[in-house]
VEXGU-300971 format. One record per residue: residue in one letter; y, x, z of N, C-alpha, C in turn. Coordinates in Angstrom, 1 decimal, padded with zeros to 4 digits. Each point is the difference from the previous one (the first is absolute). Layout:
# VEXGU-300971
aa_nc2_nc1_nc3_cac2_cac1_cac3_cc2_cc1_cc3
A_Y_X_Z_Y_X_Z_Y_X_Z
...
***
This chain:
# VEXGU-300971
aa_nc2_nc1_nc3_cac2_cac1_cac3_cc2_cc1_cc3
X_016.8_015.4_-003.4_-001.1_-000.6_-000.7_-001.4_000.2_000.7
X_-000.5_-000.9_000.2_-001.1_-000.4_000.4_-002.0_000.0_-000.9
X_000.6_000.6_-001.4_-001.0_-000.4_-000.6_000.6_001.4_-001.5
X_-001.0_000.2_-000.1_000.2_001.4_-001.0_-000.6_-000.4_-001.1
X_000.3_000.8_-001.3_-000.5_-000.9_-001.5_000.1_001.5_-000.5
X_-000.9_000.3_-000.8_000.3_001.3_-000.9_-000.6_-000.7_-001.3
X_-000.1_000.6_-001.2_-000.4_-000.5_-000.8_-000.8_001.5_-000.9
X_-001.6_000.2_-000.5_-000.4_001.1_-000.2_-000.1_-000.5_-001.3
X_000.2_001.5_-001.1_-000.8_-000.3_-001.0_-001.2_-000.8_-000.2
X_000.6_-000.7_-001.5_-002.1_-000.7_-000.2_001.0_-002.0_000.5
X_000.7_-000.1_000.5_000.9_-001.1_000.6_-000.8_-000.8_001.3
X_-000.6_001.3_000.9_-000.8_-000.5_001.1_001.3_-000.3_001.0
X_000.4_-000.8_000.7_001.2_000.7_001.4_-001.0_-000.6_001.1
X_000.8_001.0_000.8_-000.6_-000.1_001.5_001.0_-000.3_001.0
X_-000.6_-001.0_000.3_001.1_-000.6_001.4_-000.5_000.3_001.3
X_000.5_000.5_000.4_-000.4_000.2_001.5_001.0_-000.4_001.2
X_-000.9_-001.2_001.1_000.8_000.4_001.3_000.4_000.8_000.9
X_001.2_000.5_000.3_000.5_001.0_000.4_001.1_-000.7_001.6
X_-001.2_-000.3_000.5_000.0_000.4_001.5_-000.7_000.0_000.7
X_-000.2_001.7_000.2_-001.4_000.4_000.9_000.5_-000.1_001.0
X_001.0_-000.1_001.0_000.0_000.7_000.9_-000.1_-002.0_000.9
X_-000.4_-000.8_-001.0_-000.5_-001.2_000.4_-000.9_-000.7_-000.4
X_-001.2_001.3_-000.7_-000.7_-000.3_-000.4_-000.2_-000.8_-001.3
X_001.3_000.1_-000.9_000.4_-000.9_-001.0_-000.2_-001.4_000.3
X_000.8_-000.4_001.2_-000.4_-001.4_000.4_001.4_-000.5_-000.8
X_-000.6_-001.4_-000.6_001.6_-000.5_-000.6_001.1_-000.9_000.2
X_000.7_000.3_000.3_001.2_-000.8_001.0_000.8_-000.3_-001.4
X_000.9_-001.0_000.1_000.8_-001.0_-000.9_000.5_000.7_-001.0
X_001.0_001.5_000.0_000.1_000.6_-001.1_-000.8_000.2_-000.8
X_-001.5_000.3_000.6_-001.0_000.6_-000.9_-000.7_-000.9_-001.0
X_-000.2_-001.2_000.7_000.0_-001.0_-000.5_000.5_-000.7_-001.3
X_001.3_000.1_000.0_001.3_-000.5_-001.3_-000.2_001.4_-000.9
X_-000.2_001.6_000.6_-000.7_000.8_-001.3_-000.8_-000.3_-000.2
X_-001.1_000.0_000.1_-001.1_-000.4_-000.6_-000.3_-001.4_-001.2
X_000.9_-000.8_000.4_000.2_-001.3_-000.8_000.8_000.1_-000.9
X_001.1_001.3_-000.1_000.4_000.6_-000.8_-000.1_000.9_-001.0
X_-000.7_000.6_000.4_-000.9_001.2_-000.7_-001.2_-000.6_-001.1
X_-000.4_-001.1_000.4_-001.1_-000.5_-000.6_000.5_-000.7_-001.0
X_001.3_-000.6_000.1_000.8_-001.0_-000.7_000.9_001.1_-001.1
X_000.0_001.1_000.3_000.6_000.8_-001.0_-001.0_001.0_-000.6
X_-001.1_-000.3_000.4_-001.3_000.6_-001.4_-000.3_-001.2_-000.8
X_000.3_-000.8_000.0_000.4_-001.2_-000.8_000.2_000.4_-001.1
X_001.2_000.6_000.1_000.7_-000.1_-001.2_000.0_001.7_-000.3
X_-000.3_001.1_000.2_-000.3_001.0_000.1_-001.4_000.5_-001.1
X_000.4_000.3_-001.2_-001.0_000.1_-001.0_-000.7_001.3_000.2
X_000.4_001.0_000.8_000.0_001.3_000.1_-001.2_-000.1_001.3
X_-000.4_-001.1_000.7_-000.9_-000.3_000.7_-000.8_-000.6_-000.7
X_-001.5_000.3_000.2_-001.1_-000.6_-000.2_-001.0_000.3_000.6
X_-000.4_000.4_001.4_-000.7_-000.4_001.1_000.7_000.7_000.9
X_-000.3_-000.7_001.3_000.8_000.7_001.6_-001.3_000.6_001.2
X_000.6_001.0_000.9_-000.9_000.0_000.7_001.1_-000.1_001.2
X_-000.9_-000.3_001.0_001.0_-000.9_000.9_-000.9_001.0_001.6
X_000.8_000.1_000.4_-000.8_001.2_001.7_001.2_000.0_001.0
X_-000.2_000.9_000.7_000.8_-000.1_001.3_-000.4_001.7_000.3
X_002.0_000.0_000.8_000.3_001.3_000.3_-001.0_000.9_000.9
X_-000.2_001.1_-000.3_-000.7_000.9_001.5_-001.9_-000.6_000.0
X_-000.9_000.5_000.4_-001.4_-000.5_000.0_-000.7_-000.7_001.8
X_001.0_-000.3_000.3_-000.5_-000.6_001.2_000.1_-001.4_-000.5
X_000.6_-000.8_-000.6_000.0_-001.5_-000.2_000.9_-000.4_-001.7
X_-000.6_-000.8_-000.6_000.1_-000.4_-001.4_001.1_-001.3_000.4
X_000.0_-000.5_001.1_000.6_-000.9_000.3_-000.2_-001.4_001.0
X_000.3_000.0_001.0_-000.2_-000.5_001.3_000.5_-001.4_000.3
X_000.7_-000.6_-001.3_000.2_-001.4_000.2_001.5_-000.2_000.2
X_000.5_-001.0_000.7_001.2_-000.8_000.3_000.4_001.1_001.3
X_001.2_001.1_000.0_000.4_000.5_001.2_000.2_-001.3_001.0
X_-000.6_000.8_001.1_000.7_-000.9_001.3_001.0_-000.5_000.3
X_000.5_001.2_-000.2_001.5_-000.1_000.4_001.1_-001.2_-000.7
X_-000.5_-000.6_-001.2_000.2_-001.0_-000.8_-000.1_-001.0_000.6
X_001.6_-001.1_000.4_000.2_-001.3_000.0_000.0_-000.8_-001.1
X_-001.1_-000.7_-000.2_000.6_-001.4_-001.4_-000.3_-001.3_001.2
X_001.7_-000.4_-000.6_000.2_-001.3_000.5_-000.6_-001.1_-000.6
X_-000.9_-000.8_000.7_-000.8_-001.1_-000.1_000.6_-001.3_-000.2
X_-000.2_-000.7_-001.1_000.1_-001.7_000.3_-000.6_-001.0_001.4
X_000.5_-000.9_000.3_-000.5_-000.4_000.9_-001.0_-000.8_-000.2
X_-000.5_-000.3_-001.5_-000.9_-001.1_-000.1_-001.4_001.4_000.1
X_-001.0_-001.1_000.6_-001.3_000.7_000.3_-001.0_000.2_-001.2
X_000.8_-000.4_-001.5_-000.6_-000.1_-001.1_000.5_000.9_-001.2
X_000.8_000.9_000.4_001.0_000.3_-000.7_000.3_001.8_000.7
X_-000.5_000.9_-000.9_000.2_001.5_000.5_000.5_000.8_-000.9
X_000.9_000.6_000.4_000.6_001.1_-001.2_-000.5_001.4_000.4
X_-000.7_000.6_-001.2_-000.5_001.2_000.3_000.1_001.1_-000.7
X_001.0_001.0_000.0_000.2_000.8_-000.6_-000.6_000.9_-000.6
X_-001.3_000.3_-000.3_-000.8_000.6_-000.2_-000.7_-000.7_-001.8
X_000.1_-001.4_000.2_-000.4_-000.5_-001.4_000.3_000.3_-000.8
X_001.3_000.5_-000.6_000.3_000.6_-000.8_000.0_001.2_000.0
X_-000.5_001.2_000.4_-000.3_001.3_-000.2_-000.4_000.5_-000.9
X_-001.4_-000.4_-000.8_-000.8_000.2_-000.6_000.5_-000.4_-001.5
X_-001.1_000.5_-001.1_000.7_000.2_-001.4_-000.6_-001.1_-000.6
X_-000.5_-001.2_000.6_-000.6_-000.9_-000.9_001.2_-001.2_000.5
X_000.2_000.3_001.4_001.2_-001.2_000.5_001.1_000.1_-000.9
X_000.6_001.0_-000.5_000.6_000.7_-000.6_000.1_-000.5_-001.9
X_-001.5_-000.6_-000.1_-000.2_-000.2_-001.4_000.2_001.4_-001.3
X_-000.9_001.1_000.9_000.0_001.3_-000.8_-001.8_000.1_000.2
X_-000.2_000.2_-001.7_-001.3_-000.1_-000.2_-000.7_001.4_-000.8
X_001.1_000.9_000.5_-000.4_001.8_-000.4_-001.1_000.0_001.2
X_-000.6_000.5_-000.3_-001.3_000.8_001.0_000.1_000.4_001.0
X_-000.1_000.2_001.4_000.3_000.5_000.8_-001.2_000.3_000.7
X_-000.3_001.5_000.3_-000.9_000.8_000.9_000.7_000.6_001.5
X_-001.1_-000.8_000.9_000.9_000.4_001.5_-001.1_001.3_000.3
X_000.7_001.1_000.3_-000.5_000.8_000.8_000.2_000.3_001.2
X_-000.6_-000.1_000.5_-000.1_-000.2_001.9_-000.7_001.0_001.0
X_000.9_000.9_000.5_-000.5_001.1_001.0_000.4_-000.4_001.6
X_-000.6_-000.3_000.8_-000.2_-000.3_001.3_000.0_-001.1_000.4
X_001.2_-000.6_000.6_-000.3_-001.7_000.7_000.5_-001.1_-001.3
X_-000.8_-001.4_000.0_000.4_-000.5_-001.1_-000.3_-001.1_001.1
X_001.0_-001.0_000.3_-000.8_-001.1_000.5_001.5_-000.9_000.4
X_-000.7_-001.2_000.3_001.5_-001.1_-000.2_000.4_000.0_-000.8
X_001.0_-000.4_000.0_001.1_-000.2_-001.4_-000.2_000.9_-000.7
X_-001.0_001.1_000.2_000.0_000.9_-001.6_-000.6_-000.8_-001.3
X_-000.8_-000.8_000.9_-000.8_-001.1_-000.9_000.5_-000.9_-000.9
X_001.1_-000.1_000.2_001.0_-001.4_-001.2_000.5_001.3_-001.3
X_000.0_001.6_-000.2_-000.1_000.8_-000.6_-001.7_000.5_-000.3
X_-000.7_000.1_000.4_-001.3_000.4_-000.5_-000.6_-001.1_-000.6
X_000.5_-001.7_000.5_-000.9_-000.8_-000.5_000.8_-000.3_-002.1
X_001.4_000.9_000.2_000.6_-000.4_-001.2_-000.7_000.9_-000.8
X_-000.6_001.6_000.2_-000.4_000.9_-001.1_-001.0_-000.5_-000.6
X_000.1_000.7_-001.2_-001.5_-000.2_-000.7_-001.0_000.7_000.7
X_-000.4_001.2_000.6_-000.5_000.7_000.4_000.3_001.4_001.1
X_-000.8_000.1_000.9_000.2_000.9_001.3_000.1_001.6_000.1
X_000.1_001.0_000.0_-000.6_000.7_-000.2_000.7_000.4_001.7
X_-001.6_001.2_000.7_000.2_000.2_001.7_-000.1_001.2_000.0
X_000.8_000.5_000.7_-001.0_001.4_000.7_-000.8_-000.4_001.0
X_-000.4_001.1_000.4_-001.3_000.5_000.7_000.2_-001.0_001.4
X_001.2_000.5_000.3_000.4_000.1_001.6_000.7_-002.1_000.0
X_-000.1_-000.5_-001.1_000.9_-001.1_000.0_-000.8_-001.2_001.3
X_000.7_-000.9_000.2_-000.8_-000.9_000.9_001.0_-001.2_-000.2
X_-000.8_-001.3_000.1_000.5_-000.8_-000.1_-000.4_-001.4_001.0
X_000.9_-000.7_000.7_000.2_-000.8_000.9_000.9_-001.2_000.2
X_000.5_-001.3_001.2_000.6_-001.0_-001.0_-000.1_000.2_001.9
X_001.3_-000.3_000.9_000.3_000.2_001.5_000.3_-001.3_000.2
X_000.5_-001.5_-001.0_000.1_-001.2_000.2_-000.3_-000.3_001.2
X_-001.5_-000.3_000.6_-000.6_-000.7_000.8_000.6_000.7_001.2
X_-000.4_001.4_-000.1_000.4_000.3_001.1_001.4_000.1_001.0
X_000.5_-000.2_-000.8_001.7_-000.6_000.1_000.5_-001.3_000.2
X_-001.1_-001.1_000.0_000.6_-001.8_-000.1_000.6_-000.3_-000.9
X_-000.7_000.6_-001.4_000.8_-000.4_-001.1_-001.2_-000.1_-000.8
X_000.1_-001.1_-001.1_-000.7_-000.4_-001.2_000.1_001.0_-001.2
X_-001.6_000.5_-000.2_000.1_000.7_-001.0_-000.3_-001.1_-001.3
X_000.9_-000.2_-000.8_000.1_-001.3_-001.0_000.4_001.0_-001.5
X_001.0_000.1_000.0_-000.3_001.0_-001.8_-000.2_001.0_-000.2
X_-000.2_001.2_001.2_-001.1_000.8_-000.1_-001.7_-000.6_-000.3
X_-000.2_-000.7_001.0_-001.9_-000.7_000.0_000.0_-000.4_-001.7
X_001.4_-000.5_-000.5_000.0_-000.8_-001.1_-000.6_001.0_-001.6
X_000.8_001.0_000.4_000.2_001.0_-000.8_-001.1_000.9_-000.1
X_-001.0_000.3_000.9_-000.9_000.5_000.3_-001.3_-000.7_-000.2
X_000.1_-001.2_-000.2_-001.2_-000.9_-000.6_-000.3_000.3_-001.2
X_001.2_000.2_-000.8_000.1_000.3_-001.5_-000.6_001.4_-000.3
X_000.2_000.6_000.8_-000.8_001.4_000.3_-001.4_000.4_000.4
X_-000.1_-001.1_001.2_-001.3_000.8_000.6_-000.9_-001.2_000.1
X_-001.3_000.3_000.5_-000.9_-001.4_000.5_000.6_-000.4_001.3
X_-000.6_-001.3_000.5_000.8_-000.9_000.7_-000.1_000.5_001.3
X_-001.0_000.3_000.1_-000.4_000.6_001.5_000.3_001.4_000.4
X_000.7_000.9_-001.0_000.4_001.1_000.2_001.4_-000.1_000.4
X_000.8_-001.2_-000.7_001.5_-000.3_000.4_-000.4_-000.8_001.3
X_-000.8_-000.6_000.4_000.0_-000.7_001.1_-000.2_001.1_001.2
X_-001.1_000.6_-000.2_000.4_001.3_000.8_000.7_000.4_000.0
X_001.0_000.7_-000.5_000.7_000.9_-000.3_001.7_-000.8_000.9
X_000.1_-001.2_-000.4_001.2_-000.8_000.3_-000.7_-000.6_001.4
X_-000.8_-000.5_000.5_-000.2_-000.2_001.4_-000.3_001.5_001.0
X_-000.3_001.0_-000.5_000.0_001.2_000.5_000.9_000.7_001.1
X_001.2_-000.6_-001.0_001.1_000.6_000.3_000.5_001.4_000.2
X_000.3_001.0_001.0_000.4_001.5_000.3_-001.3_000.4_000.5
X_-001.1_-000.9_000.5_-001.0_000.6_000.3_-000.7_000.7_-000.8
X_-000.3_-000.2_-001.4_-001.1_000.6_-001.5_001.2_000.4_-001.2
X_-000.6_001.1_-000.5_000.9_000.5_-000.8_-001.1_000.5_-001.4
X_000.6_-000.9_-001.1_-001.2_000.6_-001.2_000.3_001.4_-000.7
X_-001.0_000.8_000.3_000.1_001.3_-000.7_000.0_-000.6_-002.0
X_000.8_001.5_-000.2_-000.1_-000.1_-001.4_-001.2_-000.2_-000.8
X_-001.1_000.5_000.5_-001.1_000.4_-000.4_-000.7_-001.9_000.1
X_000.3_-000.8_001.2_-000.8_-001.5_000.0_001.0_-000.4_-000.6
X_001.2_-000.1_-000.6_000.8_-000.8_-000.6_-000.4_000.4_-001.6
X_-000.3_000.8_-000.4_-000.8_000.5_-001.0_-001.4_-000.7_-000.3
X_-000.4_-000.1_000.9_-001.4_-000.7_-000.4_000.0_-001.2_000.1
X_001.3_-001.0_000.4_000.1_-001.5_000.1_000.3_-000.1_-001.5
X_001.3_001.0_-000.7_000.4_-000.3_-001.2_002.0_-000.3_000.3
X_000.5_-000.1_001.4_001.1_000.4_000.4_000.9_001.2_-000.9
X_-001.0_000.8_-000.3_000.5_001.5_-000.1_-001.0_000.3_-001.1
X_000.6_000.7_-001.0_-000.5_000.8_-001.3_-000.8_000.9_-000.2
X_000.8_000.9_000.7_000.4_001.4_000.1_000.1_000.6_001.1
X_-001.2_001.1_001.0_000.8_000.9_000.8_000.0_001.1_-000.3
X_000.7_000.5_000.3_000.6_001.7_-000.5_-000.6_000.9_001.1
X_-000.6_001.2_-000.3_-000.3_000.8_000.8_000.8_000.5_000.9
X_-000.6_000.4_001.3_001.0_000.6_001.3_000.3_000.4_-000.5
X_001.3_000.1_000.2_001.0_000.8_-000.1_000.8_-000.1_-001.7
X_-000.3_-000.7_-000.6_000.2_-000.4_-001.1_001.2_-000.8_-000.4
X_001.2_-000.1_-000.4_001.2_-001.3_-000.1_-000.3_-001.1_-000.5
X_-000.1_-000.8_000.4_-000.4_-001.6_-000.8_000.5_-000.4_-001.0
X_001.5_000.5_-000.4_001.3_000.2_-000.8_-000.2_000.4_-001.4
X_-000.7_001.3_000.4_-000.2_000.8_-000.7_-001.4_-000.7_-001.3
X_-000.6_-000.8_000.9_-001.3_-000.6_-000.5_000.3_-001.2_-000.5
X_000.8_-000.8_000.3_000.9_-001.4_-000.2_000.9_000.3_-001.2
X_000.8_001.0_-000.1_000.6_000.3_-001.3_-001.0_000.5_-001.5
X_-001.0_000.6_000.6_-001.1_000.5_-001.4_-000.5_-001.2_-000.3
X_000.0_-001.2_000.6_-000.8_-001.5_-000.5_001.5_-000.7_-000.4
X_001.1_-000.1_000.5_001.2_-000.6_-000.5_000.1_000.6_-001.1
X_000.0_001.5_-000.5_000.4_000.6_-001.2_-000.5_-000.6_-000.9
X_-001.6_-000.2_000.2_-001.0_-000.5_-000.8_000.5_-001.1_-001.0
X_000.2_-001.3_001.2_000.2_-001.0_-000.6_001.2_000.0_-000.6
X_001.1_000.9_000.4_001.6_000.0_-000.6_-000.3_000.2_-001.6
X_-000.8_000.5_-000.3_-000.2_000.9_-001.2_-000.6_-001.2_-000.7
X_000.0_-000.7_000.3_-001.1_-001.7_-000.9_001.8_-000.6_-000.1
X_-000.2_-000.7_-001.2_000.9_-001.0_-000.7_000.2_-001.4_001.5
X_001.7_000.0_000.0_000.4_-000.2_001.3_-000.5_-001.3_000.1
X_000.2_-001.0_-000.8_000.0_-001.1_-000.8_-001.4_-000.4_000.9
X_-001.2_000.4_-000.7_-001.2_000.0_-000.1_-000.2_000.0_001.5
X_000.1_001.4_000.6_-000.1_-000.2_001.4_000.8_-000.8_001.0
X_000.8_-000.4_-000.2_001.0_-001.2_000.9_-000.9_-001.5_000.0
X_-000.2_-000.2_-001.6_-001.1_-001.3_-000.2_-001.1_000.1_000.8
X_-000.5_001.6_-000.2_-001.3_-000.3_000.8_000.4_000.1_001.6
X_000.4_000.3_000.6_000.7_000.0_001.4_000.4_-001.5_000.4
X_000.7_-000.8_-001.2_000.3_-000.9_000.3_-001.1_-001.3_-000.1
X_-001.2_000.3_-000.6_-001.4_-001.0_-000.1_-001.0_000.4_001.0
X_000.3_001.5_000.8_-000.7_000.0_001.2_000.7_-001.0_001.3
X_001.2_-000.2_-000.2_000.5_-000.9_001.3_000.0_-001.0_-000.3
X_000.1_-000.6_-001.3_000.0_-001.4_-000.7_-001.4_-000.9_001.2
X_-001.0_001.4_-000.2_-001.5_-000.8_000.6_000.0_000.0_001.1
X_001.0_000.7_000.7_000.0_-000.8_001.7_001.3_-000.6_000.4
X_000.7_-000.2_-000.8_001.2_-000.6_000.5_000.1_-001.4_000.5
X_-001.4_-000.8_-000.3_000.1_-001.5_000.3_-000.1_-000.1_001.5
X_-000.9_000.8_000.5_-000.8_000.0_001.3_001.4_000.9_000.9
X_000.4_001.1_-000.3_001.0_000.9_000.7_001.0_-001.2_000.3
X_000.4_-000.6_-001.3_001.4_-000.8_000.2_-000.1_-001.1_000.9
X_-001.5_-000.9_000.2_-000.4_-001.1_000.8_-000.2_001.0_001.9
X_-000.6_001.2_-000.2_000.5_000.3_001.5_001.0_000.2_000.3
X_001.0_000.8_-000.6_001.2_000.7_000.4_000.8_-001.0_000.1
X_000.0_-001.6_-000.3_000.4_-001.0_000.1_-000.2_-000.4_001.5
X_-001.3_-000.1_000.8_000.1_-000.1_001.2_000.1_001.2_001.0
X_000.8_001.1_-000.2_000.0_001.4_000.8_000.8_-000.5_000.6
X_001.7_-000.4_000.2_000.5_-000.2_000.4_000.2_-001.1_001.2
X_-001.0_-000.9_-000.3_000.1_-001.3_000.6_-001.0_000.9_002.0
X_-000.8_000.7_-000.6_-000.8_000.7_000.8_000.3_000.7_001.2
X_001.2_001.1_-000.7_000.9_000.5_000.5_000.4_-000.6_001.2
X_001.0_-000.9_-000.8_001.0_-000.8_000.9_-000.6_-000.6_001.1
X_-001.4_-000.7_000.0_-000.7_-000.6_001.1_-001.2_000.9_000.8
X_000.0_001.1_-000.6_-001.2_001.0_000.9_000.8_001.5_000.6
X_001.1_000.5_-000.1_000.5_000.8_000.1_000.7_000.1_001.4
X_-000.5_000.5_001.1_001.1_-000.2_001.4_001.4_000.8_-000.2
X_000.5_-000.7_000.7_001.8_000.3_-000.4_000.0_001.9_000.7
X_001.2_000.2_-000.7_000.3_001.7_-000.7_-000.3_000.6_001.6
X_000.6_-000.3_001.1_000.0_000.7_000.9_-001.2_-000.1_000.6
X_-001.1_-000.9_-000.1_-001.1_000.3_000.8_-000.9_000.9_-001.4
X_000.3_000.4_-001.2_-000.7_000.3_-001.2_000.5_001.9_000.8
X_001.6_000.0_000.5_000.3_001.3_000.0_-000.7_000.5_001.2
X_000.0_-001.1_001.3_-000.9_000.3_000.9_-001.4_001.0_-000.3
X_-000.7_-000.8_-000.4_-001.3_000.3_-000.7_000.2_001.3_-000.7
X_000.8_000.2_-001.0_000.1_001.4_-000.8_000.8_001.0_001.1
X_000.5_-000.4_000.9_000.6_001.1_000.9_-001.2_000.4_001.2
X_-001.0_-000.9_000.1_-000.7_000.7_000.9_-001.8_000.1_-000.5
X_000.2_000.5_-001.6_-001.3_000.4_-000.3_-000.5_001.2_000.3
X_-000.9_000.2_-000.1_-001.0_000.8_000.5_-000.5_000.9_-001.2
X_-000.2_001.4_000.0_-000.8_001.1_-001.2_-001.3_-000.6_000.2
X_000.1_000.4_-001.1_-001.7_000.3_-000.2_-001.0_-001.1_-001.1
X_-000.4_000.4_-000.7_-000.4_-000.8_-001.2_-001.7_000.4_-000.7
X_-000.5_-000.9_-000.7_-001.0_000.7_-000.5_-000.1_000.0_-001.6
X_-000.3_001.1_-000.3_-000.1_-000.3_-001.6_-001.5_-000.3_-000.4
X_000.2_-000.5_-001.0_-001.1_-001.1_-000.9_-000.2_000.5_-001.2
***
């Protein structure tokens, strides 16, 4: 298992990705849990909000492992991407969910942070989107992150690439992020005292209201994520010169 679930008193659970030793990056298993898990708080009355993090404090979650083959259609309009379904709204689960996020959050962590209702960071968190700099289209991350931030901070942030990395502290003052937690402080720990909160309100009530906050961007989300894939397909340089590029990056970054 790839994905951990405990369930605390108060009917908060907490799911966490549990692979640090890859940065909780999520490769195809991780994937079908997660679409699982979400799909079984469904029906799970004993849940009424989730908090959602990743193993170890170096990274909350790093995207699509590399190491991940998905076989492609040949039409240049047409992409299957495993990652769409991760999140708890793809899912059609409209319990609450608070992402707490300690270290790297970038790439594909974004089709998961763009599904919570709200962020909570530590100190040390940083967040970044490596697309560009790889020959690949950042398309439902940029997408997901619109809904989030002003325009020019995802445009930054998504043409940046591995070069700029947003501290918790500027992702906080865009509106990205809620909450940061003092050095040295668990994000977890701060993400479950605001989950308890709301578990304790009539489930009913809060699911409606959860569900009337997405109601009001769902027109606009649904009309881009409509063209993400088309983007993909025609702006993305094929895998091996993408792996080129990621096999001979370079350290070194600046935070923002």
């Amino acid at each position: 298992m790839t994905v951990r679930t405990r369930v605390e008193d108060g009917g908060v659970a907490v799911v966490t990705l549990d692979r640090p030793e890859r940065h909780n990056a999520i490769d195809l298993e991780t994937a079908e849990e997660l679409a699982a898990v979400w799909r079984g708080f469904r029906f799970d009355e004993s849940v009424r909000a989730v908090v959602l993090t990743g193993a170890g404090d170096r990274a909350f979650c790093t995207g699509i492992d590399r190491a991940v083959r998905v076989a492609q259609p040949p039409s240049p309009y047409s992409v299957d991407d495993p990652l769409l379904t991760i999140g708890p709204k793809a899912n059609d689960l409209w319990k609450p969910v608070v992402a707490a996020v300690g270290g790297m959050a970038c790439g594909g962590a974004f089709y998961l942070l763009g599904e919570a209702e709200f962020i909570v960071a530590a100190e040390h968190a940083t967040f970044f989107d490596p697309h560009t700099s790889y020959g690949m289209v950042s398309a439902y991350e940029a997408v997901y992150m619109a809904q989030r931030m002003p325009m020019g901070e995802v445009a930054r942030m998504a043409l940046m690439g591995t070069a700029e990395r947003l501290t918790a502290r500027r992702a906080y003052e865009i509106g990205l992020v809620s909450e940061v937690t003092e050095a040295g402080a668990d994000p977890v720990a701060a993400a479950l005292r605001a989950a308890a909160v709301i578990a304790s309100y009539p489930t009913a009530a809060v699911q409606g209201t959860v569900r009337a906050v997405w109601a009001a961007k769902e027109a606009t989300l649904a009309q881009a994520l409509a063209q993400a894939p088309h983007l993909i397909a025609l702006g993305n340089l094929p895998p091996e010169r993408q792996a080129g590029l990621f096999a001979a990056r370079t350290p070194g970054f600046r935070r923002r």
